[in-house]
N, C-alpha and C positions, 0 to 999 in steps of 0.2 A: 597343247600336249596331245599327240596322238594315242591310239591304243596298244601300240608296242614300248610302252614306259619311254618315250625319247620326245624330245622336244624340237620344232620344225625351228630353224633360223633361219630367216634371208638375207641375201644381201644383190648387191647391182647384178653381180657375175654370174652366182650359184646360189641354190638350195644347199645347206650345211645340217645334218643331222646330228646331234648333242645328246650323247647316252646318259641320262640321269643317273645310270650306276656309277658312272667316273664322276661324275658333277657331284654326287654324292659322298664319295669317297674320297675327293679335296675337298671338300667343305670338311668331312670330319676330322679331314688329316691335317685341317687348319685349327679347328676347335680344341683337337687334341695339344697341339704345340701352343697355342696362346695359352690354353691352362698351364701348360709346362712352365711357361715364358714366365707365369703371374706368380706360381709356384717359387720359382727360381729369383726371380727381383723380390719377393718376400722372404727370403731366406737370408739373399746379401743386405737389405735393409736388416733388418734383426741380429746380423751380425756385426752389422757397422755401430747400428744404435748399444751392442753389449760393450762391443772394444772402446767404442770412444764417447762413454758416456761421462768419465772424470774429465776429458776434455772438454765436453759440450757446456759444462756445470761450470767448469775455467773461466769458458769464453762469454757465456752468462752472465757470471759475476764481472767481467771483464768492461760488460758493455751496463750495466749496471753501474758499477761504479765510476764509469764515463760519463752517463745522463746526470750522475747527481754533481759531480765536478762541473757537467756546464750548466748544470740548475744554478750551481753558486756564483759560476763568472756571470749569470748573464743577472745575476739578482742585484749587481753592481750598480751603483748611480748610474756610471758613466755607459755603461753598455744596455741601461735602459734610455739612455738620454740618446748612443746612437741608433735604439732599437727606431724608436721616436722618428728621429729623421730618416733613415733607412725606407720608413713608414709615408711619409712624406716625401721623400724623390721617388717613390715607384708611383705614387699619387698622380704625382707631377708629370712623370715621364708618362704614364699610361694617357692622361687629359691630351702631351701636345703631340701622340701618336695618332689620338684618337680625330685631333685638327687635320691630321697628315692626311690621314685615310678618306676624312670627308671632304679637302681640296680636291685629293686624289680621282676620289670618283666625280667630283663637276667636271673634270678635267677631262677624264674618261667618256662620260656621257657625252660630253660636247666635242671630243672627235668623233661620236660614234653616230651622231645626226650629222656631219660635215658629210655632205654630197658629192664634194668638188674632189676627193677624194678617194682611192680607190680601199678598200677592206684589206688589202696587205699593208698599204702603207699608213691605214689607219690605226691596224695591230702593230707596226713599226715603231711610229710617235708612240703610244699609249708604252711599250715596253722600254724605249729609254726613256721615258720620263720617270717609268718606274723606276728603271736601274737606278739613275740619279739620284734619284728621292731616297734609297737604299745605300747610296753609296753613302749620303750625307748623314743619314742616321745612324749607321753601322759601320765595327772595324770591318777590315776584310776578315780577320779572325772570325769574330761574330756571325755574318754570312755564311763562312766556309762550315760553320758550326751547325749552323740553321741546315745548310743543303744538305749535310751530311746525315742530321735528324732526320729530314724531310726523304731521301733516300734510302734509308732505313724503315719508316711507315710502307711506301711506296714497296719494298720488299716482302714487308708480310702480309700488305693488303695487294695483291697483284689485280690487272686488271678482268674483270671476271670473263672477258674475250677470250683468255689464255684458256680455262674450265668449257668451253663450250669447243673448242679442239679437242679436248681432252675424250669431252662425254661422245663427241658426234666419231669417235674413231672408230671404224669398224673394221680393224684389224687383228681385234683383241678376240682369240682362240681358244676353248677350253679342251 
């Protein structure tokens, strides 16, 4: 900051000088409207909670007397007996996934010491072997189900490369 209240910025081209009175007076004309903002979504919240508070009580009881309905089917012989096996195939399925995975990676390792070999066509084999192994475990439904999860994560964790464009841009002007 220098002694005429204004603050030096540089960049590749130019020296840019930044008046902390404007810098000042968006910052507060920002503080002021987020107050407003928090003001105002407190206002519609407290009116939605007065209008639909016989509803909210409705849907309360609603789901209420849902959990106790499936308290009592499931308190049944039979749907503790398929709780039981339910219990035991996911036992089962997780043990000869867990087989899959550790073929999987000898399989992996051992193209991945193969010399004779080049690194694209060793990522080649190691990917359909995978797909294979995928196709045989899974419907196509299942898969499409999975990528769709899996592109979904991948959207709200982006890659943090995208943020470092973001921060290094120096075209941002006050």
């Amino acid at each position: 900051m220098n002694s005429c209240g204004s603050i030096e910025s540089s960049n590749e081209n130019n020296n840019q000088i930044i008046d902390t009175n404007n810098l000042t007076l968006i910052c507060d004309n920002f503080k002021k409207t987020n107050q407003e903002l928090k003001e105002k979504h407190e206002i519609i919240t407290k009116t939605i909670e007065r209008y639909t508070s016989e509803e909210v009580k409705a849907v309360e009881n609603a789901i209420n007397n849902l959990n106790k309905k499936i308290s009592k089917v499931m308190e049944c012989s039979k749907m503790k007996e398929y709780t039981e096996e339910t219990t035991k195939l996911q036992q089962k399925m997780y043990s000869s996934l867990q087989k899959v995975m550790i073929v999987f990676e000898k399989y992996r390792q051992q193209i991945m010491r193969d010399t004779t070999i080049s690194r694209e066509a060793k990522l080649k084999k190691i990917t359909l072997c995978f797909n294979k192994l995928q196709d045989r475990l899974f419907t196509t439904e299942e898969i499409e189900e999975f990528k769709n999860k899996f592109n979904q994560v991948i959207a709200l964790f982006p890659k943090r490369t995208s943020y470092k464009s973001i921060k290094h841009n120096n075209n941002v002007t006050l």
